[in-house]
N, C-alpha and C positions, 0 to 999 in steps of 0.2 A: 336829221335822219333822212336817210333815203327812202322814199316807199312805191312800190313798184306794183301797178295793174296788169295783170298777166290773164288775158281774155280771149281765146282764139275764138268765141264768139263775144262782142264786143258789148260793154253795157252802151247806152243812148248818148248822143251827146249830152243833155240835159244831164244826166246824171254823172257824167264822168266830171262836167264842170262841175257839181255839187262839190267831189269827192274834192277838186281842185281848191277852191275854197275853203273846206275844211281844213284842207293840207299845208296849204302856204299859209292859211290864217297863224295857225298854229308853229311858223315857222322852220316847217319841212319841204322837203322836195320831194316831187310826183313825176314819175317815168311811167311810160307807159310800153306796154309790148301787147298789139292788139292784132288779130286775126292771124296770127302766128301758124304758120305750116309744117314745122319741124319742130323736133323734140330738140335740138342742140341750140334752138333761138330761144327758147325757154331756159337751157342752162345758160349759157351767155348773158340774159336778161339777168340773172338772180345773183350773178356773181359777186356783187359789191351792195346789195340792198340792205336795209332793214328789217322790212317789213314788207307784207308782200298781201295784193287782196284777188284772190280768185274768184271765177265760178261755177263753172264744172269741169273746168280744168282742175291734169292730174297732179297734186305735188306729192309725187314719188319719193324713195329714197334717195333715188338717184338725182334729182332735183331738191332736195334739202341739203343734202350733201355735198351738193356744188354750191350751195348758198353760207359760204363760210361766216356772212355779218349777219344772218338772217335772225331775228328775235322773235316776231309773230310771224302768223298766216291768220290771216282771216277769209273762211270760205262765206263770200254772200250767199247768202240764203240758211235754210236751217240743215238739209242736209251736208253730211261734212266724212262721207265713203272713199271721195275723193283723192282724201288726206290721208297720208300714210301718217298714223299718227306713234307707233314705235320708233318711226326715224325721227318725228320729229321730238319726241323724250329723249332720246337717244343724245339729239343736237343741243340738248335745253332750249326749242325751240316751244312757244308758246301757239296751241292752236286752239282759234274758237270758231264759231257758227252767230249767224245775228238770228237770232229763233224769233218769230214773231210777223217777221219784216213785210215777208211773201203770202202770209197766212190767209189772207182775205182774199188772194189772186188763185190761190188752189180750192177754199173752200166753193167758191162761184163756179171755178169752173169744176168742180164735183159735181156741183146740183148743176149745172147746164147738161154735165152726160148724165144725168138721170131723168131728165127731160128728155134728151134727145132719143134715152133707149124705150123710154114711156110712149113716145111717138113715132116708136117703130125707125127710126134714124129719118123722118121725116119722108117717108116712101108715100107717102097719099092714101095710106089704108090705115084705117082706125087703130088706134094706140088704146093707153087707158093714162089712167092721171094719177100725180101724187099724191093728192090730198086725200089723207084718209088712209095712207099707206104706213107700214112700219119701218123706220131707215135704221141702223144700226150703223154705228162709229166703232169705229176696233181703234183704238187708240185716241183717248179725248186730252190730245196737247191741243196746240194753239187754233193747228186746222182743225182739229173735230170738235172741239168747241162752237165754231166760226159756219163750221156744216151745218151741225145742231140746232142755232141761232135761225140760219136762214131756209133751212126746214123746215121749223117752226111756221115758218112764213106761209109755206106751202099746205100749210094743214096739216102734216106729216106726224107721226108718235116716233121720238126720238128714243132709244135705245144706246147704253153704252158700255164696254167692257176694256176697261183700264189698270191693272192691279198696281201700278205706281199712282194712280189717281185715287184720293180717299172719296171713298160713295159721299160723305157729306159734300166735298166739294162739285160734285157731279150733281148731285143733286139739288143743290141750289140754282143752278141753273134751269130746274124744270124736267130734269133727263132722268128716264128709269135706268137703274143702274143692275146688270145683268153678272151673275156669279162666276160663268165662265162662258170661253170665246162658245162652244156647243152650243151654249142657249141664247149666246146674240144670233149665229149664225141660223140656228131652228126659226126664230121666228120672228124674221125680216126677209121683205121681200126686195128690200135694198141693203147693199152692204157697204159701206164706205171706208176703204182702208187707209191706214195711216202710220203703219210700223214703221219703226223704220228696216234697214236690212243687216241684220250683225248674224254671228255664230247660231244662234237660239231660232232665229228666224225665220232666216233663209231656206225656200220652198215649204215652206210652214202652210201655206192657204194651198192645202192640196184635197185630192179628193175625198175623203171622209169626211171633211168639213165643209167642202160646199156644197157637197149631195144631200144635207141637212135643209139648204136653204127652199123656201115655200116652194109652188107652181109661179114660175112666170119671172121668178128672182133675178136680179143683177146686180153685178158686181164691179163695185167702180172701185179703180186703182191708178190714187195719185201718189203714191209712196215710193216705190220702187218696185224694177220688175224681178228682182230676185227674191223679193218673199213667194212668188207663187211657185210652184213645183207647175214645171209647167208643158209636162210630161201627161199629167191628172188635169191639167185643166184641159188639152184635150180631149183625153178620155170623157170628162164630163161634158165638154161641150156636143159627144157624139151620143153620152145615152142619155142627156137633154135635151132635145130640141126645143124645149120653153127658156133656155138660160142664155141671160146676152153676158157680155165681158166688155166691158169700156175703161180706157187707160190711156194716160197723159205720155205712154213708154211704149212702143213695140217691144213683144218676148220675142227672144232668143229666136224663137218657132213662128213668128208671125208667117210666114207662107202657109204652112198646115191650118191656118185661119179664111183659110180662101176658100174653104168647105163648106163654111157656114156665114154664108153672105147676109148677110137682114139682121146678124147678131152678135156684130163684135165692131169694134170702134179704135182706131189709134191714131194720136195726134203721129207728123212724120217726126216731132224730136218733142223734148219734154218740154211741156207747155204750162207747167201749174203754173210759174211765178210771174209767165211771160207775161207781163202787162207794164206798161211806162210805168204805171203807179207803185209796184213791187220793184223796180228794176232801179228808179230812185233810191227808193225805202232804203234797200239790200244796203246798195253803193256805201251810199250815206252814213248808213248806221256801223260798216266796216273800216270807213276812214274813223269815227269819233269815237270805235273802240279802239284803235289802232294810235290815237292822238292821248286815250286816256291813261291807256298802257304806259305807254313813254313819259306821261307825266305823273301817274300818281302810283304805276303799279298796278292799275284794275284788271282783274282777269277774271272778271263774274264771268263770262262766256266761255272759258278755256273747257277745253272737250277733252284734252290730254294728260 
């Protein structure tokens, strides 16, 4: 089988050799199409593949559709927005995500912007501290878990509101378990988001819900920038002057953010997984679903 890395931002070399490994171990062949500038070096690339591992690169319809041998996709990382995943039902194309991989590379950098915005984005005037604070998780999968964990650390009272999560299992881990998003968002002075961004979601953290949050609140967002309506978070960040915003995503709107200097934070491109140590994980864990496929049929991961 053919399987083909299609990267216009490139995994490390270190990882790319993992996935090489994996691949020839296993008796397959690995192409690579890396830093790619055009959409038509993308359809060219996919023509005769098998299998195919992205990362936030798009595979469109228009790109599954030209991949006439194509049997998987596997998007590194856990989100998978990416993926048009209609085309890819449509193909009998197999799509999954590696959920887990990146988990510990977003959760860290969560708690580093909630530090950062706790000391004022490091401006030389007095902050305040976590310990002792209340953080609230809007989504307790692998990251919020992983937030939770190392909040803990902090001294922090972890709060959670999951409705695909059973309270018992939330709560073994040590985490109050909250009835709905309203009462996470009432009373946490920190909010860590985790949605991900589908129909139900999308601009869903808008102003009724964060005007709820304490004096002093922020709101870290390693999810995606399409859950915030972000229209209202404007609006709120004009009749808040106490609310910061910190996020791994520039919104749509980031200019209108240059209003409010000392209180908003954005990495220049999405930086949760960015870390060697996720950027193996991912690779890795997308070549040996991609190798298990082919030999036994496993499609624990399939999203489609």
């Amino acid at each position: 089988m053919k399987i083909l890395i299609a990267t216009d931002k490139p995994f490390a070399p270190v990882a790319v050799n993992g996935i090489r490994t994996e691949v020839e171990k296993a008796g397959h062949e690995l192409v690579l199409l890396e830093k790619y500038t055009e959409a038509s070096q993308l359809l060219e690339a996919v023509a005769d593949v098998d299998a195919m591992i992205i990362r936030s690169d798009i595979a469109s319809k228009e790109v599954i559709d030209a991949a006439k041998h194509l049997k998987i996709i596997v998007r590194a990382g856990a989100g998978y927005d990416n993926i048009d995943l209609a085309a890819a039902t449509a193909n009998n194309v197999v799509a999954m995500n590696t959920p887990g991989q990146n988990s510990n590379a977003v959760a860290e950098l969560a708690l580093g912007m909630m530090v950062m915005a706790a000391r004022n984005f490091y401006n030389g005037k007095a902050g305040t501290e976590l310990s002792g604070k209340k953080v609230g998780i809007h989504a307790y999968g692998n990251v919020g878990k992983l937030v939770g964990k190392i909040a803990k650390g902090f001294g922090m009272e972890v709060l959670a509101f999951d409705p695909f999560v059973s309270k018992e299992e939330i709560e073994k881990d040590g985490v109050t378990v909250v009835d709905s998003v309203e009462a996470l968002y009432s009373a946490c002075e920190y909010i860590s988001l985790h949605i991900p961004a589908n129909d139900k979601t999308k601009a869903s953290i808008n102003f009724d819900l964060l005007k709820l949050m304490p004096k002093g609140a922020t709101l870290v967002n390693t999810a995606r920038k399409e859950v915030i309506h972000e229209a209202d978070m404007i609006r709120l960040m004009n009749e808040r002057a106490d609310f910061k915003y910190c996020s791994d995503i520039a919104p749509g709107n980031a200019a209108e953010f240059e209003a409010f200097d000392g209180r908003y934070f954005f990495t220049p491109k999405k930086m949760g997984a960015q870390t060697a140590e996720a950027n193996i994980n991912a690779g890795i864990a997308a070549a040996k679903q991609i190798i298990s496929f082919f030999e036994t049929g496993d499609t624990t991961f399939k999203v489609n």
